[in-house]
C-alpha positions in Angstrom: 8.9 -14.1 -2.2 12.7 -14.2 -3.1 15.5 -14.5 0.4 15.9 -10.7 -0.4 13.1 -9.4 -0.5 12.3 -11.3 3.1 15.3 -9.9 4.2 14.1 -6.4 3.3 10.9 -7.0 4.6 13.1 -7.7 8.1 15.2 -4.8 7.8 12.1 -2.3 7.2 10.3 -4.2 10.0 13.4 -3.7 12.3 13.5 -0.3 11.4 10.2 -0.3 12.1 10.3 -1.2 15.6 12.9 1.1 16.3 11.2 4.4 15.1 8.4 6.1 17.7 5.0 6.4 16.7 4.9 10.2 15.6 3.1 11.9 18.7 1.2 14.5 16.5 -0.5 11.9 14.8 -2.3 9.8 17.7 -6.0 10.8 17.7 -5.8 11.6 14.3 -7.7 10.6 11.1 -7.1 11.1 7.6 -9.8 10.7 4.9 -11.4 8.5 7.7 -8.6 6.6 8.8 -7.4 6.5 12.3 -3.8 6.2 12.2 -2.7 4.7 14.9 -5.0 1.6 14.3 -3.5 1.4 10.6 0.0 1.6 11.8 -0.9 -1.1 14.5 -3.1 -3.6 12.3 -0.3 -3.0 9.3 2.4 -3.7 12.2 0.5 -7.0 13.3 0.3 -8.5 9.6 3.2 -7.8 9.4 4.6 -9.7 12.4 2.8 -12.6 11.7 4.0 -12.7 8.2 7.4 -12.7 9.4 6.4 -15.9 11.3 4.8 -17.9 8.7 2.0 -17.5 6.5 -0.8 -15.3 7.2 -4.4 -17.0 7.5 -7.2 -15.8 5.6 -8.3 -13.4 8.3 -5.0 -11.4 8.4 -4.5 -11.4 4.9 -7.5 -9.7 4.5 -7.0 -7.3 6.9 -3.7 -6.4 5.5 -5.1 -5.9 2.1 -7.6 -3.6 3.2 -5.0 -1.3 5.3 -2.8 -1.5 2.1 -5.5 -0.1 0.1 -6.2 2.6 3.2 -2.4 4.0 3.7 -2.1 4.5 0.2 -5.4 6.2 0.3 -4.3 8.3 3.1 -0.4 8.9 2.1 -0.9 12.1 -0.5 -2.7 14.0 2.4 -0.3 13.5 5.3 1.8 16.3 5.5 5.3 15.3 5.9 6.1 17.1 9.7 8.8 15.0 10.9 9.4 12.7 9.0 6.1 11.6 9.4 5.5 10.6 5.2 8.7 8.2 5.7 6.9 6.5 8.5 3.3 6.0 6.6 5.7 4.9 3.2 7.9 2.0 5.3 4.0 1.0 6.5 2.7 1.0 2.9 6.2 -1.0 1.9 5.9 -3.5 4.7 2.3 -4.2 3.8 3.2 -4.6 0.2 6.1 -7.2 0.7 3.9 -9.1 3.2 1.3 -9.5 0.9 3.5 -10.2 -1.7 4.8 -12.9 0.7 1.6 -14.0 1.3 1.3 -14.8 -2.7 4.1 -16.6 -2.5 3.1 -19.1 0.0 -0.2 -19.6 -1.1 1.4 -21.3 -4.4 
């Protein structure tokens, strides 16, 4: 992974951090997902990635949650902003695998 696309991968993490779990959605599943665990094991892949290279156990895992919040993302409906919140998820999962890639080279 290039210096910026690590240092998006930071700002959307930072971001991230800053925004609040949408309320409406804890308790909730979509096509079989419950979406506060995919925000949380997304969120901890992604933290680790942030501090070095993930091992194979959390790659995994974020691969899989990748595949799931781009699964779920066409049947959220967007109340509150809720669609930008999933779609900064499915970006931050994206660049940390992509980082992955990079360091397993």
């Amino acid at each position: 992974m290039s210096e910026p696309e690590l240092d998006l991968l930071s700002r959307l993490w930072e971001e991230h951090m800053r925004a609040p779990f949408p309320p409406h959605m804890r308790g909730r599943e979509i096509e079989g997902e419950d979406m506060v665990l995919l925000d949380a094991d997304i969120a901890g892949c992604v933290s680790s990635s942030l501090s070095g290279p993930l091992d194979e156990k959390r790659r995994t895992i974020l691969l899989s949650r990748l595949a799931a919040v781009e699964n779920v993302l066409p049947s959220i409906e967007d109340e509150g902003g809720v669609i930008e919140y999933y779609k900064r998820l499915r970006d931050m999962a994206a660049l940390a695998a992509e980082l992955g890639n990079a360091n397993a080279r």
